[in-house]
C-alpha positions in Angstrom: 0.0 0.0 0.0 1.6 3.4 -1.0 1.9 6.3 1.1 -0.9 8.6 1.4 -0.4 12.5 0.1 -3.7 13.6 2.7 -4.8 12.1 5.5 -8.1 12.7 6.7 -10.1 12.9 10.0 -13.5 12.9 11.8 -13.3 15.2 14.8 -15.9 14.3 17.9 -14.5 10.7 19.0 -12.1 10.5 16.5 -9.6 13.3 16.7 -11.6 14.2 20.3 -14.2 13.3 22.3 -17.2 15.5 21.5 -17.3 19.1 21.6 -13.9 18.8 23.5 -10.3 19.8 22.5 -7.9 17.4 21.3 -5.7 15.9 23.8 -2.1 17.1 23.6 -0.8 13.6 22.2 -3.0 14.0 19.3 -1.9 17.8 18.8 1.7 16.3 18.6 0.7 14.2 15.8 -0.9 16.6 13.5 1.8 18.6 13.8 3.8 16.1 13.0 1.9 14.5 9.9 1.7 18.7 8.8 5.2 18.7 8.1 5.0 15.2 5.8 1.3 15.2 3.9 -1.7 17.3 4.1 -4.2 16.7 6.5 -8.0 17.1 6.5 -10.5 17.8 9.3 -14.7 17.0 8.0 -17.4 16.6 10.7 -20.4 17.8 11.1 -19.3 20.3 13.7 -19.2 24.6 12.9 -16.1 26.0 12.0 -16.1 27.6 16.0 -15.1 24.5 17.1 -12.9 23.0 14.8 -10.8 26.2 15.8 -11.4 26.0 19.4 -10.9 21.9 19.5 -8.0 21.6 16.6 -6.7 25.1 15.8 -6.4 26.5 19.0 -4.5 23.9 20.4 -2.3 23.4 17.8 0.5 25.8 19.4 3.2 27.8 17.2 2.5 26.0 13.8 3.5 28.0 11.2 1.8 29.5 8.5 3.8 26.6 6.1 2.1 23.6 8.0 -1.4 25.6 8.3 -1.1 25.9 5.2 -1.6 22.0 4.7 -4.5 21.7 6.8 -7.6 21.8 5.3 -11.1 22.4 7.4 -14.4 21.2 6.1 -17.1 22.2 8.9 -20.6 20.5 8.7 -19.9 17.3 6.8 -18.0 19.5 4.2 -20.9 21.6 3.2 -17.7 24.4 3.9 -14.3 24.3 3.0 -11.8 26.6 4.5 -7.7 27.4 4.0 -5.0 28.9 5.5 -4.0 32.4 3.8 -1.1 33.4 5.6 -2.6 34.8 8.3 -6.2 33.0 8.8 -8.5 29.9 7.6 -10.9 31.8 4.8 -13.2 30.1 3.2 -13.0 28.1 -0.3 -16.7 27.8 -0.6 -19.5 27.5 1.4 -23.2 26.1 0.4 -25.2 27.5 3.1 -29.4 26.6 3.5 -31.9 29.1 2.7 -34.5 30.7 5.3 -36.9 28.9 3.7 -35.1 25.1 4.0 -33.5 26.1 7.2 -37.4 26.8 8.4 -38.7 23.4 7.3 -36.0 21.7 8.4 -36.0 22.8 12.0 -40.0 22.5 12.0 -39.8 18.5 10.9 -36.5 17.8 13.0 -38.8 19.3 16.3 -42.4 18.1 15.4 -41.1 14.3 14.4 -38.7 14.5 17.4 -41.7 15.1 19.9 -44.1 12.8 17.7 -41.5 10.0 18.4 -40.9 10.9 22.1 -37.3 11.9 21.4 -37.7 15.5 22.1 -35.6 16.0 25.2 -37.2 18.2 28.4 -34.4 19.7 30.3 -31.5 19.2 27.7 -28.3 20.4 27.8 -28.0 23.5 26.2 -29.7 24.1 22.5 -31.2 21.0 21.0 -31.6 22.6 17.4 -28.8 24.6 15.7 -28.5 26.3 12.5 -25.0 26.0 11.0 -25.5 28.1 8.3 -24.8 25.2 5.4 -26.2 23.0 8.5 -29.1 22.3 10.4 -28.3 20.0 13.6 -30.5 18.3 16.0 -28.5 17.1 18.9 -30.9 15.0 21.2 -29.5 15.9 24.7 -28.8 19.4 23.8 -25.3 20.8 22.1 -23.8 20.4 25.3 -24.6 16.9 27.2 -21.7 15.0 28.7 -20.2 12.8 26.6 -21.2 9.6 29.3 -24.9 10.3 28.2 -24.3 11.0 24.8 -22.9 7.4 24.1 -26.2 5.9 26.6 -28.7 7.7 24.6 -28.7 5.6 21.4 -26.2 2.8 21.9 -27.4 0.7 18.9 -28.5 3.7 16.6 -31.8 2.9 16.2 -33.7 6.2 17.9 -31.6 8.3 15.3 -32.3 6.1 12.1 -36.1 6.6 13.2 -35.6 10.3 13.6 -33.5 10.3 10.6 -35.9 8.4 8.3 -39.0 10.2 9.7 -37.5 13.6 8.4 -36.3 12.8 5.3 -39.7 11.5 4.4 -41.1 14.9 5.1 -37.9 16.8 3.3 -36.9 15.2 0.1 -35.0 17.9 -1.5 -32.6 17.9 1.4 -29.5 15.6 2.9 -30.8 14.0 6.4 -28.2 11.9 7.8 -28.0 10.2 11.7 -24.3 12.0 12.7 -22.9 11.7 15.7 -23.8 10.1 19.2 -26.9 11.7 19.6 -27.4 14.0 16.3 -29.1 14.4 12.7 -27.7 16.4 10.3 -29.2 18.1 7.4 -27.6 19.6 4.4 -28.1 20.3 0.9 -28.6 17.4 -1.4 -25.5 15.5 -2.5 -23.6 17.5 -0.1 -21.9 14.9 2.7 -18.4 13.8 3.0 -17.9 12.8 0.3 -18.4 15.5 -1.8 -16.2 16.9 0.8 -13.1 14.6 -0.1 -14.2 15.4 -4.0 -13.5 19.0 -3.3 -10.6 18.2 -1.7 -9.0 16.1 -4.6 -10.7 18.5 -7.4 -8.8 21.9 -5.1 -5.5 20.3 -3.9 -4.9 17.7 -7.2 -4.3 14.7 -4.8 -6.2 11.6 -6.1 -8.7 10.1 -3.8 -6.6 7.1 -3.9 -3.8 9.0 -2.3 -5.7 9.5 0.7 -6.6 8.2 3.9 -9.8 9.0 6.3 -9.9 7.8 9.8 -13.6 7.6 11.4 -15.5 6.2 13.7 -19.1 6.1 12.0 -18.0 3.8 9.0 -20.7 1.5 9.3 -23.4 1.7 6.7 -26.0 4.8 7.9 -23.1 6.5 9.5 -22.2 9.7 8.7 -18.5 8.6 7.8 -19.6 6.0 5.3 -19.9 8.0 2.7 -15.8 8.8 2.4 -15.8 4.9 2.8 -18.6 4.2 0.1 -16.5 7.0 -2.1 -13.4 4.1 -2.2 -11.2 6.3 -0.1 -8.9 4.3 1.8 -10.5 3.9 5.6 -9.6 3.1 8.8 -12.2 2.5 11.6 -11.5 3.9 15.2 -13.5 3.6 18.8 -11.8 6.5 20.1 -9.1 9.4 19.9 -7.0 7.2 21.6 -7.5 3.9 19.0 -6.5 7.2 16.4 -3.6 8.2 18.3 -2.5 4.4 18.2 -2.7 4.0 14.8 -1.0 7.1 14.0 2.3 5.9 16.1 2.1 3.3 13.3 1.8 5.1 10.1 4.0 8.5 11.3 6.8 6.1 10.8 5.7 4.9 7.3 5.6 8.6 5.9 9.3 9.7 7.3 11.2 7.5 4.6 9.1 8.1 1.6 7.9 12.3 2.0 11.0 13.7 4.7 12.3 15.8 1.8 9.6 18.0 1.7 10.4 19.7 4.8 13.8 20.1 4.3 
């Protein structure tokens, strides 16, 4: 198997646990992999938290490895570069008022309809993205213990998920993390993410790699999967720092020149 040019990531439980920062070990390794490849971020978070949970904590990177990171917010319905001095964005398809308002009305009616309209949630249970609506069950900010409890076997958000698509069929419904179902524009998931990426950067799909942890089928990492993007499955940020102490060393003989 050849070297991959980009290596890509799913944030919440894959680069971190949700809606937290990534743990100093993993910081260590994107640094590291910046200086070898390009490296990808697409989740279904806003582009405020990829900053606050990857960015942030990336220390003094320079504007030479920012500029090989590449940040697709909301299941890539965004896409956003380093200039030189900030991440601007490439493109960005947002929702109009008018799907963003039918969208929000069929996430909260079907949610009640099938009892899965939280009470006393933590924080907001419906967000609007801009290129993403988001219904998080226990609200934006429930503790990751009760997140994973919620819907252990996925079947309350393929319910959900099925149940709104049915009542918005010019729109992208997919079950996304733990507790949450995104919507989006039509045709417009990770995979058209990793398409963009190839189509603006001119490295192949089949130089790439994507680490997630939703690859089964109905997960919202399947589709870089489904796309025939090499794929790795992970449990956790630490399963992904594990398997990056394994391929670091495979990128050091074949790409070192590039950094000196």
């Amino acid at each position: 198997m050849t070297a991959p040019r980009l290596v890509a990531f799913d944030l919440d439980d894959t680069l971190a646990p949700s809606k937290s920062a990534i743990d100093p070990r993993i910081a260590s390794q994107l640094r590291s992999l910046l200086r070898l490849v390009d490296v990808a971020i697409i989740s279904g978070g806003n582009e405020d938290q990829f900053r606050s949970q990857v960015v942030d904590r990336l220390g003094d990177a320079d504007a030479v490895e920012l500029s090989r990171l590449h940040l697709l917010p909301t299941c890539g319905t965004r896409y956003l570069r380093h200039d030189g001095s900030d991440f601007v964005a490439i493109y960005a398809h947002d929702l109009s008022e008018e799907e963003k308002t039918s969208a929000l009305r069929a996430l909260r009616e079907e949610a009640e309809r099938l009892g899965l309209w939280e009470a006393d949630p933590w924080g907001e249970i419906l967000e609007d993205r801009g290129s993403q609506i988001t219904f998080s069950a226990l609200g934006q900010q429930a503790p990751g213990t009760a997140k994973h409890a919620w819907d252990p076997d996925g079947a309350k958000r393929l319910t959900l998920r099925d149940a709104v698509a049915a009542r918005l069929p010019g729109l992208e419904v997919r079950a996304g993390g733990s507790t949450s179902i995104d919507i989006t524009r039509a045709g417009i998931d990770k995979a058209y993410g990793m398409t963009s990426l190839a189509e603006h950067t001119g490295i192949p799909l089949a130089d790439m790699l994507f680490f997630g942890d939703r690859l089964d089928e109905g997960g919202n990492d399947y589709p870089v999967l489904a796309l025939g993007v090499r794929s790795i499955a992970v449990t956790s940020w630490e399963d992904t720092a594990d398997q990056l102490d394994l391929l670091l060393p495979t990128l050091q003989p074949q790409l070192g020149a590039r950094t000196s």
